[in-house]
N, C-alpha and C positions, 0 to 999 in steps of 0.2 A: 680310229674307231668311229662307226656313227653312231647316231643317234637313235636311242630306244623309245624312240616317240615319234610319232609324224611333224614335220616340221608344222609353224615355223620353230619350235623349240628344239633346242638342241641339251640333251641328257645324255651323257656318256653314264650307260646301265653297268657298264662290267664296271666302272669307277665309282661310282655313285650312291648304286643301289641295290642294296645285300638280296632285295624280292627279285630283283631282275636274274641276279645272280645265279640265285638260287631256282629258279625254275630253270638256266640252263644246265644246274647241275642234277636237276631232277631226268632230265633228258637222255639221261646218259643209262637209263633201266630200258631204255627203249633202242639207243643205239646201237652200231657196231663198234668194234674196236679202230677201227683204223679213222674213226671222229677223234679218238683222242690226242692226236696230233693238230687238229684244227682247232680244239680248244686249247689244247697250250701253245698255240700261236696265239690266240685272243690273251690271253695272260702274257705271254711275251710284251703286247703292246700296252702294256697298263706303265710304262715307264721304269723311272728309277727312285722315282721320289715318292714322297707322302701326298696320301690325297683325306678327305673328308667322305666317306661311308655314311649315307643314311641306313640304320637300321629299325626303323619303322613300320607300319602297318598300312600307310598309303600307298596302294602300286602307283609303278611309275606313269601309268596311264592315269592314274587321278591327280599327281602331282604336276603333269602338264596341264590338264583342266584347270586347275586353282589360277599357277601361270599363267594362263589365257584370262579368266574370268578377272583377276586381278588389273591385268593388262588396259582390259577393256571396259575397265571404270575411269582409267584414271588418263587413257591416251589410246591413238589408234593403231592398230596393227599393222604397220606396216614399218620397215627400216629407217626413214627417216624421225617420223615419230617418235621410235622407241629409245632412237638414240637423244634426241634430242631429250627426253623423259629422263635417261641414263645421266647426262648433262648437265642436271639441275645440282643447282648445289656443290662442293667443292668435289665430288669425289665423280667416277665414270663408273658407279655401281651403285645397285641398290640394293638393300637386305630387305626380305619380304613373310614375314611369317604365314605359315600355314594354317589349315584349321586343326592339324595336331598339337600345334604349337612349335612344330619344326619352325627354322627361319631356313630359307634360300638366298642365297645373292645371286642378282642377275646383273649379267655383261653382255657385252655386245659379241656377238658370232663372228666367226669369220666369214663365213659361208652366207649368201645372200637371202636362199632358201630358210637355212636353220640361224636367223638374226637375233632370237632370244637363247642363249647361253645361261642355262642353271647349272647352279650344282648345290649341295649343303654348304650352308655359311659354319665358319670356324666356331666349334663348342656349341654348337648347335644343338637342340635338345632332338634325342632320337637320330644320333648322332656319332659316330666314333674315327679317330685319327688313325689313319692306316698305310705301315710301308707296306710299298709295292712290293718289293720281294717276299715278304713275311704273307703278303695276302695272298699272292701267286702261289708260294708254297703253301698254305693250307687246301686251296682251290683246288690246285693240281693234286696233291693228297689222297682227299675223298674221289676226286675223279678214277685218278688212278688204280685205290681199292677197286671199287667197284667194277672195272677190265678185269684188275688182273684175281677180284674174287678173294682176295685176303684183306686181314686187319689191317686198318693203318696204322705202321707202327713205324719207328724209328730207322729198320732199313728196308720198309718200301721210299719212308719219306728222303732219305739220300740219294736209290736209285734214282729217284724222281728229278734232284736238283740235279745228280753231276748228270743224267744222258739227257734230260729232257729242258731243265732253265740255264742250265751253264752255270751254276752255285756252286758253291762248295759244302761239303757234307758238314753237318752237326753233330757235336758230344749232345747226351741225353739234357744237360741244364740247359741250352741255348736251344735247345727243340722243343723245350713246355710250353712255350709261350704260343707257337706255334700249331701242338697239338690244343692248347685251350681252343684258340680260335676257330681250327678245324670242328672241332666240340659244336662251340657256338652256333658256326652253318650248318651242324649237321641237324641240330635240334632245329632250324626252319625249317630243313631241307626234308626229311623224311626218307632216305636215302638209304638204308637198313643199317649201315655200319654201327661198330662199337668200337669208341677207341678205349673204352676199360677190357678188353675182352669180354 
């Protein structure tokens, strides 16, 4: 996935940041149906593991400003620089707070273009720990109501894992947790659904 910023920072948005997220599932009032295949390939690529969720009020585009403006007190922008900056001290990262009081740790990029690598630092305020599948399936969820014009309920939300993630279906306890989270985006998202009916 790239980057939901202009370089040189690099922000993985669908990982990252629930605002980014969430305007691309606002998108989907305005699409056709056959997008929904191109968004659950972007969920596909969100891995297998746990990542760190900003769920904050800074869009991603302010959160690279800070990044930069931060940057540029303290070393110059450019890759050797920044690594060298990264370098200081025992570790090859730095934790950076914002003016929300989120913290960021920045690492070095892979890519020459996008050299500063953010993302939410662990327990970070404004903040939450998120498995990839469980966030895939709430994501994919609301998307999917919204095509297919019904609740999301417990067998839209299987349809969704066994033809569309490759999961395996859930009993109604092992889907709460799932459906809270879908709850949570939808209440940014503004997306009409109701998962109470």
């Amino acid at each position: 996935m790239k980057s939901c910023v202009p370089p040189p920072v690099m922000l993985n948005g669908w990982k990252h940041h629930l605002g980014f997220v969430v305007s691309k599932l606002r998108d989907f009032k305005e699409r056709k149906p056959q997008d929904f295949e191109a968004f659950i390939l972007k969920l596909k690529m969100l891995g297998e593991s746990q990542f760190d969720l900003y769920t904050g009020f800074l869009t991603h585009v302010d959160i690279a400003k800070e990044a930069i403006i931060h940057l540029e007190t303290r070393t110059s922008l450019d890759p050797h620089s920044y690594k060298a900056w990264l370098s200081e001290g025992q570790t090859h990262y730095k934790e950076v707070m914002f003016s929300d009081q989120s913290t960021w740790t920045f690492l070095e990029g892979d890519d020459e273009s996008y050299f500063i690598h953010i993302h939410p630092s662990r327990h970070s305020k404004h903040s939450c720990r998120m498995k990839a599948n469980h966030f895939r399936s709430a994501l994919g969820l609301l998307a999917y109501a919204v095509f297919k014009k019904q609740k999301p309920d417990l067998e839209l939300l299987n349809r969704l894992r066994k033809d569309y993630l490759d999961l395996s279906v859930l009993t109604p306890v092992y889907a709460n947790s799932i459906f809270e989270t879908a709850e949570f985006i939808m209440d940014r998202s503004n997306i009409g659904n109701n998962l109470n009916g």
